[in-house]
C-alpha angles and dihedrals in degrees: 000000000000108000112079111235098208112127123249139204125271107291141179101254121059091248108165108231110299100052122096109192123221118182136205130194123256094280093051130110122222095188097055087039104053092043083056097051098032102097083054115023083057131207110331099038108140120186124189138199107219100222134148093200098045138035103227133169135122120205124213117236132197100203109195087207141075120287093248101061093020084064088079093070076096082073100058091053099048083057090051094047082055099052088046105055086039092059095046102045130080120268128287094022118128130221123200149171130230108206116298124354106355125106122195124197114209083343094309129113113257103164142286146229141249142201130210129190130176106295085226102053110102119217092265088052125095101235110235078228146352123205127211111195128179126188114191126185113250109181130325118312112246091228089056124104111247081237101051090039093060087056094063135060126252130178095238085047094050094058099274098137085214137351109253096205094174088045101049096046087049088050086048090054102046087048097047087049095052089042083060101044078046088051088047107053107026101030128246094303097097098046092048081044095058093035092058096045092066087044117121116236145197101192119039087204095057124107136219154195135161106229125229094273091044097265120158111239120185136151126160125268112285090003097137123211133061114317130252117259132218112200116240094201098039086046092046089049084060092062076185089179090059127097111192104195082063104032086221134088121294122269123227 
């Protein structure tokens, strides 16, 4: 649906057919980057920050749907950046998600993720592009203070013997690729379903739904009456796991 199949050459990272890589030295920014190239590089782009202390990268998709439910394409990499965490940590540690971009990693935050689309393209429009970007915190960053640092998670820091950078983006793509055959063939259910059960949560009771527009909908069990909603797009503007002094996730 939104990740192009055609095959590419021999590259660097493990990307299954579809992906082309583009890499950017250590003080890049893939996000940005990717945002910049997207109308031209097309679906499939993935472009990748080579860092020891974060796991950066942004993919390029070609959604085939309006901007306003297309939109939810966010939820199927944050998915992806799950599984791919899970299948690389040690046992019996959680990841989870705090509406609507941030990923914790055994309650800590870890890092988040983030989605651009053409500044132009109103909500009826099919966007030209949309880019899903993630930034995780690998080990303490050299500029930060040994005090702040402690305060933060890091995947050295959480068990994980070493960081297998290459591994991890390869697992994500593999993952993002199979959200969006699942999206295609048995609607948005299952994503929404995976996404929520990561989900943090104050009330156990409570249920739950992401709208068509991604929108968060919850109410407690028996409440009558229409649900609350949480913005998607409001929430996203607030990119609330980012530093950006630091153009990594937020320590503490």
């Amino acid at each position: 649906m939104m990740v192009s199949r055609t095959a590419q050459a021999e590259q660097p990272l493990d990307l299954p057919p579809g992906y082309t890589l583009v890499s950017l030295r250590e003080y890049g920014d893939a996000f940005v980057h990717g945002c910049t190239i997207a109308a031209k590089a097309g679906a499939g782009t993935l472009v990748w920050v080579q860092r020891y202390d974060l796991v950066e990268f942004a993919v390029v998709l070609e959604p085939d749907e309006p901007l306003r439910s297309a939109r939810r394409a966010f939820f199927a990499g944050m998915n992806a950046t799950a599984d791919a965490i899970a299948a690389h940590c040690p046992p019996e540690r959680e990841v989870q998600i705090t509406w609507p971009d941030t990923i914790l990693f055994d309650g800590g935050l870890l890092g988040g993720g983030r989605i651009g689309w053409p500044k132009d393209c109103r909500e009826d429009e099919t966007p030209a592009w949309l880019v899903f970007g993630v930034i995780l915190r690998a080990a303490d960053m050299a500029l930060v203070g040994e005090v702040e640092a402690a305060s933060g998670v890091a995947l050295l820091n959480e068990g994980f013997e070493m960081v297998d950078t290459e591994a991890m983006i390869g697992s994500f793509a593999r993952h993002l690729m199979t959200a969006f055959d699942q999206w295609k063939e048995l609607g948005f259910d299952p994503v929404a379903r995976d996404y929520l059960a990561r989900l943090s949560r104050e009330n156990a009771e409570e249920r739950r739904g992401i709208d068509i527009n991604g929108d968060l909908l919850f109410k407690a069990s028996g409440v009558k009456g229409a649900p609350v909603r949480s913005s998607l797009v409001n929430a996203l503007a607030k990119v609330s796991w980012y530093d950006p002094e630091y153009r990594a996730p937020k320590l503490g």
